[in-house]
C-alpha positions in Angstrom: -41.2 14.9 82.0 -38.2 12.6 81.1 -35.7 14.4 78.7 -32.9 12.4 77.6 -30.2 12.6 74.8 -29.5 10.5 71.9 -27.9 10.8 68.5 -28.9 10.3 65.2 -29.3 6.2 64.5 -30.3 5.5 68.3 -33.7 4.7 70.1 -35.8 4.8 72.7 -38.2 2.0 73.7 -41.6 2.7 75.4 -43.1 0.0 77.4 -42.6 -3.6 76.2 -44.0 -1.9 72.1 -42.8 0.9 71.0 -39.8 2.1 69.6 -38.5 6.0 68.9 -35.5 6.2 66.7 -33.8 9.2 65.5 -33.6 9.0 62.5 -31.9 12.1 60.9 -30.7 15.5 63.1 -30.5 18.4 60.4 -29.7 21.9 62.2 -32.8 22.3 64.7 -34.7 19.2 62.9 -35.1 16.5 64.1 -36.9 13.0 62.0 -38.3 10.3 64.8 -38.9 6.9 63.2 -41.7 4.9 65.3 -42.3 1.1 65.6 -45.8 0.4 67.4 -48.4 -2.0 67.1 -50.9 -1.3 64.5 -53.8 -0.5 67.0 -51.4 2.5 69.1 -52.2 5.6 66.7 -49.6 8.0 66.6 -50.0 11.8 65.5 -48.5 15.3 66.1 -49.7 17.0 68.8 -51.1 19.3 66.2 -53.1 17.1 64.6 -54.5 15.3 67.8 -55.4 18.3 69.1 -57.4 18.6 65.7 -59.0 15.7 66.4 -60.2 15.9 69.6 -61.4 19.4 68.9 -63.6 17.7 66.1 -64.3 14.9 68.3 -65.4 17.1 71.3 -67.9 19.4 68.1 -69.7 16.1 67.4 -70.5 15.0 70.3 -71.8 18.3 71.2 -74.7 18.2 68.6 -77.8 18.1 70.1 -80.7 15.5 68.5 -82.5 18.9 67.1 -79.6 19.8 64.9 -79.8 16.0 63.6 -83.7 16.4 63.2 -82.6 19.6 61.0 -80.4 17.2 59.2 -83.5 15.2 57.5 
C-alpha cells in the first residue's frame, strides 16, 4: 500500500486519468474530490462490497428458481 500526505486543496493523480483532491480536512474527516473518465465507476468500499455481494446472489440463481419465476 502507498500512503502519502497531503493537505487540504492538493491532489493526487492515478495513472494518466484520475485525479484525488482533498478537498476539506475537518477533525478526523476527510472530503476527497475525484476527476475520472465517465466509464471508471467510483464507490465506497461499502457500497462496492454491496454490489458485488448482490452481483455474486444473481448469478447464483439456478434456471429452477427462474422457472418458479413464471
Amino acid at each position: 500500500m502507498l500512503v502519502l500526505t497531503r493537505r487540504q486543496d492538493e491532489e493526487v493523480v492515478i495513472g494518466d486519468h484520475i485525479i484525488v483532491k482533498v478537498v476539506e480536512v475537518k477533525g478526523n474527516t476527510v472530503r476527497l474530490g475525484f476527476e475520472a473518465p465517465a466509464d471508471v465507476t467510483i464507490h465506497r468500499k461499502e457500497v462496492y462490497e454491496e454490489i458485488a455481494r448482490a452481483n455474486r446472489m444473481a448469478a447464483s440463481v439456478s434456471p429452477e428458481d427462474i422457472e418458479k419465476l413464471r
